[in-house]
C-alpha positions in Angstrom: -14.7 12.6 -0.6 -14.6 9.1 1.4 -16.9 6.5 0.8 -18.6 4.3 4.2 -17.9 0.7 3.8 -19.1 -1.6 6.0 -16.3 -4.7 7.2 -15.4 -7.2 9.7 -14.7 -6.5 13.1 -11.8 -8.9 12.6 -10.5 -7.2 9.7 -10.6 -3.7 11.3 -8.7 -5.3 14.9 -6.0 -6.5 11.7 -5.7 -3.5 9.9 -5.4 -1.6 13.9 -2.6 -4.4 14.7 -0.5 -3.8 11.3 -1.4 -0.7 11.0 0.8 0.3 14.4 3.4 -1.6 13.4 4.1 0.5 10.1 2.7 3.5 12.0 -0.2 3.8 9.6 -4.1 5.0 10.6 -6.6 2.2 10.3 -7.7 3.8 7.0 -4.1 4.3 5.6 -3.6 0.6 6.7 -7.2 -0.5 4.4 -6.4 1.9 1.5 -2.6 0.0 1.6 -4.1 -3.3 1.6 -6.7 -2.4 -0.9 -3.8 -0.3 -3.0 -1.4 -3.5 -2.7 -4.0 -6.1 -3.8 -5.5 -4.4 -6.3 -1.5 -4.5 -7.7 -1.6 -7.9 -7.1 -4.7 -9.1 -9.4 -3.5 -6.6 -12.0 0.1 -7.9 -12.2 -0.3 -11.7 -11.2 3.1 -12.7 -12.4 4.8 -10.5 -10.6 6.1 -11.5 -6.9 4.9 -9.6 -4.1 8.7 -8.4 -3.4 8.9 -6.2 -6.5 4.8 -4.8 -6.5 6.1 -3.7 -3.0 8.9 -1.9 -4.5 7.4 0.3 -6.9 4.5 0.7 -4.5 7.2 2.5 -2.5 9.0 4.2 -5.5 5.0 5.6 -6.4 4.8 7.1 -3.2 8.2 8.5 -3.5 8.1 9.9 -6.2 4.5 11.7 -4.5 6.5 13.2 -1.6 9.2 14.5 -4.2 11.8 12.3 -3.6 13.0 11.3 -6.9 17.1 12.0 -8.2 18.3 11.5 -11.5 19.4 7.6 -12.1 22.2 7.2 -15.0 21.9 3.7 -16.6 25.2 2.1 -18.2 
């Protein structure tokens, strides 16, 4: 069950704008921005680069794409 927030008209024409260019919904685009910064603060000496990367392998591994990976 969502939750209504109340933001920026400048934020939302953003979120709209990035959102289209990784063919996201405005919400999808907010929850990823939320998603990704929350990361961000939680992780603070980690570059951006890598929290991107296992953002990705997260939702991977949510749509069942995962194979075996043999170290060594």
């Amino acid at each position: 069950m969502g939750t209504a927030v109340r933001i920026s008209e400048k934020l939302v024409n953003e979120a709209k704008r990035f959102g289209q260019i990784d063919h996201r919904s405005l919400i999808s685009q907010i929850e990823h921005w939320a998603r990704t910064g929350k990361c961000v603060e939680e992780n603070p000496d980690l570059p951006y680069s890598l929290i991107k990367e296992i953002l990705i392998g997260l939702d991977e591994l949510e749509q069942g794409e995962k194979s075996k990976c043999i170290f060594g």
